[in-house]
FIPA-616402 format. One record per residue (C-alpha): residue in one letter; z, x, y. Coordinates in steps of 0.02 Angstrom, whole numbers, plus 50000, padded with zeros to 5 digits. Example, Ala and Ser with C-alpha at 12.3 -4.5 7.8 and 13.67 -1.06 7.14 Angstrom:
A503905061549775S503575068449947
END
This chain:
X500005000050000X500375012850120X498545023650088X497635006250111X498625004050271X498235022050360X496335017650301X496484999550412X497115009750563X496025024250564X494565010750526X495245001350687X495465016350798X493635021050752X493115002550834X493965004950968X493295023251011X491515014550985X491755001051098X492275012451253X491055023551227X489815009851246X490975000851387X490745019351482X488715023051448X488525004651522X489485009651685X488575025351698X486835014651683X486125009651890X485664992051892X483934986951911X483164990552102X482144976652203X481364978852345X481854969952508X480704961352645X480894975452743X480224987852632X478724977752554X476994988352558X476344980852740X474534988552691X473525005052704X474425020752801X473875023852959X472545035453002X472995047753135X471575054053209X471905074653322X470495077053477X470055094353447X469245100753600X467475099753595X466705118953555X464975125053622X464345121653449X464655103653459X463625101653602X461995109453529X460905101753400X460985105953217X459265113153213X459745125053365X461025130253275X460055134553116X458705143453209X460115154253296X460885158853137X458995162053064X458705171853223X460015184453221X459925187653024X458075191153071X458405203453199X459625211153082X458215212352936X457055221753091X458165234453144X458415239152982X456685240352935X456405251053096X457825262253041X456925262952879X455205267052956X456185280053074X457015287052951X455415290552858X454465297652985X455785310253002X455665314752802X453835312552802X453375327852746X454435326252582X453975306252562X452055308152605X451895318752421X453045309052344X452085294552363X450655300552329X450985308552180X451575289752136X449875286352141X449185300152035X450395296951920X449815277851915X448075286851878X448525299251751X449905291551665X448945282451534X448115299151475X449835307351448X450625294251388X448975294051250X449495313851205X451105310651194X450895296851064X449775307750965X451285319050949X450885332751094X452305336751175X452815330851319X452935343751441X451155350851364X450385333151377X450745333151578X450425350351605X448675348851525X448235332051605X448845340351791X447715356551749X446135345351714X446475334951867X446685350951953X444885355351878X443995339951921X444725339852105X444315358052146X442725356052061X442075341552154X442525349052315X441845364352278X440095355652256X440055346052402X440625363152490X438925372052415X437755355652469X438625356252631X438255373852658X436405372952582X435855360452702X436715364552842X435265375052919X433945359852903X435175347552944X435465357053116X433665355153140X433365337753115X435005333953220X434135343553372X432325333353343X433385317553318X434365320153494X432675324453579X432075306053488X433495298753565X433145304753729X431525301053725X431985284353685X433195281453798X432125286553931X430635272853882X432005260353861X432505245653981X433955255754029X432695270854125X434035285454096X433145301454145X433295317754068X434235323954234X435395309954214X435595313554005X435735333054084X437235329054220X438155318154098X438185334353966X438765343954115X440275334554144X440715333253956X440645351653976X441735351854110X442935341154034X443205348953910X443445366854004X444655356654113X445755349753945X445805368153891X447555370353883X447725351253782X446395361453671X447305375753636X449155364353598X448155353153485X447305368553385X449145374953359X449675358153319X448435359353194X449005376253118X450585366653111X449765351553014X448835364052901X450465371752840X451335352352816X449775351352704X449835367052603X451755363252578X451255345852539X450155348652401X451475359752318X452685345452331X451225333152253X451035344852118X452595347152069X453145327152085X451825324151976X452005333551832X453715328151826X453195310251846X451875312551717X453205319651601X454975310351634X454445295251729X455335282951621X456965291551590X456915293451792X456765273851828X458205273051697X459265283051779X459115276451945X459285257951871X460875266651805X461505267451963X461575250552013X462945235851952X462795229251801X462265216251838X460705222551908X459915233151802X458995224351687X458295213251800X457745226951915X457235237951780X456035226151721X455385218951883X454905240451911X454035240351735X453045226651770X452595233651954X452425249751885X450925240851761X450285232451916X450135249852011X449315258751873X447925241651852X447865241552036X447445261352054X446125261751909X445455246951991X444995254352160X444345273352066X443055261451983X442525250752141X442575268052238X441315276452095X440245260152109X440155260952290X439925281052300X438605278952168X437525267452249X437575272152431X437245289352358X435825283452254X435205278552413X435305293252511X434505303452424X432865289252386X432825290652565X432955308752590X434325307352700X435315326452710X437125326152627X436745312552521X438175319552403X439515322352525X439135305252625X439285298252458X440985308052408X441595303252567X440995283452540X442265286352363X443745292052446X443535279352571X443255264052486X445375268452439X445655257552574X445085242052535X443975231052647X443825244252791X443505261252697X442155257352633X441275249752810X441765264152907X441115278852801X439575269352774X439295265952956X439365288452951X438045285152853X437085276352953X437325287053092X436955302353006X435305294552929X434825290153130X435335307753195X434325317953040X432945303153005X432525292853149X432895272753173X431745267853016X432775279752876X434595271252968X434035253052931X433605258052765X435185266652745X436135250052820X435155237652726X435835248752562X437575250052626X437575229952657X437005227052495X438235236852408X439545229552511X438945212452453X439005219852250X440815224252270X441335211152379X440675196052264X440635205952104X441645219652063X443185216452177X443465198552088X442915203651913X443965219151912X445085219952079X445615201452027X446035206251864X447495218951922X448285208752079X448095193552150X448235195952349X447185184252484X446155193052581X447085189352727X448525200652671X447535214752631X446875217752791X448695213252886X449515226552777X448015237352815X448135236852984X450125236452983X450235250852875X448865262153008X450125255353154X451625263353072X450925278052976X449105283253015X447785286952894X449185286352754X449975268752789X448445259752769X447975269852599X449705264552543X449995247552614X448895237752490X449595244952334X451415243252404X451045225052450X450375222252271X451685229852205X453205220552287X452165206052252X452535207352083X454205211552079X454645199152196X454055185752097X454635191851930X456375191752042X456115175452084X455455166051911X456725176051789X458375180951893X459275186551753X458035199551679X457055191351539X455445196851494X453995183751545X453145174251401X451355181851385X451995200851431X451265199651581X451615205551778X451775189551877X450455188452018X448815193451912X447445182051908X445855182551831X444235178651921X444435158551860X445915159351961X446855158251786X448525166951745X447905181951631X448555179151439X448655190651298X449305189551137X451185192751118X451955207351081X452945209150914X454945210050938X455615225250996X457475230550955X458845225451107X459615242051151X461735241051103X462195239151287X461405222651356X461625229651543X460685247551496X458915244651561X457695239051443X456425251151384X454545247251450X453725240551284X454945224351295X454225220451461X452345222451441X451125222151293X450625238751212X448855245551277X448155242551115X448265225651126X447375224951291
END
């Protein structure tokens, strides 16, 4: 009796323990919150609204605005181009060769490259396509030298009975000039020329000075371009190396495929040039005209400027062919020159100049003349290929941003003469090098030669 009675209690106490602990979580619990009439939701918060004073950018239209922020980037994008242009005038002597080297190397690439793959060396393959060049050049020059020197004598002669036919002319013309008029306008060129003497004498050491940029010039082109011929590649790696990460394949490739367009572009304009040479040359010599070969060599290296090369060293032509001739052998010699102008100009330029870059006319002869403005003689032999070039690249830059190699293999501006983007069959797959940022090697970005 006394066990079952502890059991009751204890059972009892636990009740009781249960039923404050309950009692006390109940206190501790708030009771429910409602909202009075004075703090109901009257409707959406007020908007404050801060007058800011009213800046000078306010007052001006948006299109102002964009045009001033155009304008000044502009200007920025001028300065530094003049800086540039300055900055290579200064180093001309050491960029002059380097460029063109560039362009040899466009020329003669191809034929080392073809040694090399036949498992010449290197090194041998460049020397021995220099050395030839070397050959051909000094050759060539030596020829027109010897024609030059062979006819100089008759030449001379037929200059002096051409002036007196021109005199003679001049004096049965409309215009009535005597021969003591012709003879008092020789003495003042004669006297101006004594007068300029000292301008003479700065501009024939001026020349000395030119002649020894030149000799140290052609060094610098030979060396450039045996190393070009030889390491080319591994030098566009390295400098692609040199930019962030990011950057290098994209730029690497954009070079390779404006390095292809260069080297299409160059063996473009030696075959237009030959054409051109060939036929005013052809010519000259039907017509008996004196220096028939060097008018002609002179006709090839100046068809190198597109457009204008050619007209001007045929119009020498002409002249000569009136001096040596009389009128009747210079309208023979024009009517040939016109007609070969009209071959290359409907013919050969968009058969084979279309096939290696697409550029409107227009912006030939703008970069022409842009690149005589800023750098003589040399700027406008260099301003077509350097347009044609960052033609390319630019839209390569433009169509594949991150680097990837276009479908067909191709550089990105060529046309053919249809006007349609060249095609060729694809190349097969070539192995991605380990590093995805190193830059790509040249056979992923265009289609090997023997597919061409």
């Amino acid at each position: 009796m006394g066990r079952q009675h502890v059991m009751g209690w204890a059972q009892s106490v636990r009740e009781r323990a249960r039923t404050t602990l309950a009692a006390a979580e109940s206190r501790n619990v708030p009771p429910p919150f409602t909202a009075g009439p004075d703090l109901q939701d009257p409707g959406p918060p007020p908007v404050v609204v801060v007058n800011q004073r009213s800046s000078s950018e306010d007052l001006l239209p948006r299109g102002v605005r964009t045009a001033g922020a155009w304008a000044w980037r502009f200007i920025l994008f001028v300065v530094a181009a003049y800086l540039l242009l300055r900055l290579i005038g200064l180093l001309r002597v050491v960029v002059i060769p380097v460029v063109v080297a560039l362009l040899l190397a466009a020329l003669f690439q191809p034929a080392s490259a073809a040694l090399a793959r036949r498992g010449m060396n290197r090194s041998l393959s460049a020397g021995l396509v220099l050395v030839a060049a070397l050959l051909l050049v000094f050759g060539g020059l030596g020829l027109i030298i010897r024609t030059f020197i062979a006819q100089f004598d008759t030449l001379s002669a037929q200059v002096s009975e051409g002036i007196d036919e021109i005199q003679s002319w001049l004096s049965n013309s409309p215009l009535h000039i005597t021969d003591a008029q012709l003879s008092d306008y020789v003495d003042r060129a004669r006297e101006t020329v004594t007068g300029n003497q000292d301008a003479l004498t700065s501009g024939a050491l001026s020349t000395a000075t030119t002649l020894g940029e030149v000799v140290t010039g052609f060094f610098l082109v030979l060396f450039t371009l045996f190393f070009f011929l030889r390491d080319g590649g591994g030098i566009w790696s390295f400098l692609c190396r040199l930019l962030p990460r990011e950057a290098r394949v994209p730029v690497a490739r954009s070079g390779h495929y404006s390095w292809h367009t260069l080297v299409s572009y160059v063996h473009a304009t030696v075959l237009v040039a030959f054409v051109d040479a060939v036929g005013i040359g052809i010519g000259l010599a039907l017509l008996r005209v004196p220096l028939a070969l060097p008018l002609a060599a002179l006709v090839f290296l100046g068809a190198f400027i597109p457009v204008v090369g050619a007209t001007v060293t045929g119009a020498v032509a002409v002249l000569v062919a009136l001096v040596a001739n009389g009128p009747a052998t210079a309208i023979g010699v024009l009517a040939i020159v016109i007609a070969v102008q009209q071959l290359e100009g409907h013919v050969l330029q968009p058969l084979i100049m279309g096939r290696a870059v697409a550029l409107h006319p227009l912006a030939v002869i703008l970069a022409i003349a842009a690149g005589v403005v800023a750098a003589g003689i040399v700027g406008g032999l260099i301003a077509v290929p350097l347009l044609a070039v960052l033609n390319t690249a630019i839209r390569y830059l433009v169509r594949h941003p991150d680097g990837e190699p276009t479908p067909d293999k191709e550089p990105p501006g060529t046309v053919e003469s249809s006007g349609e983007p060249i095609s060729s069959p694809p190349a097969p797959a070539q192995q991605i090098p380990a590093d995805p940022a190193d830059p790509p090697p040249a056979s992923t970005s265009v289609a090997a030669a023997e597919q061409r």
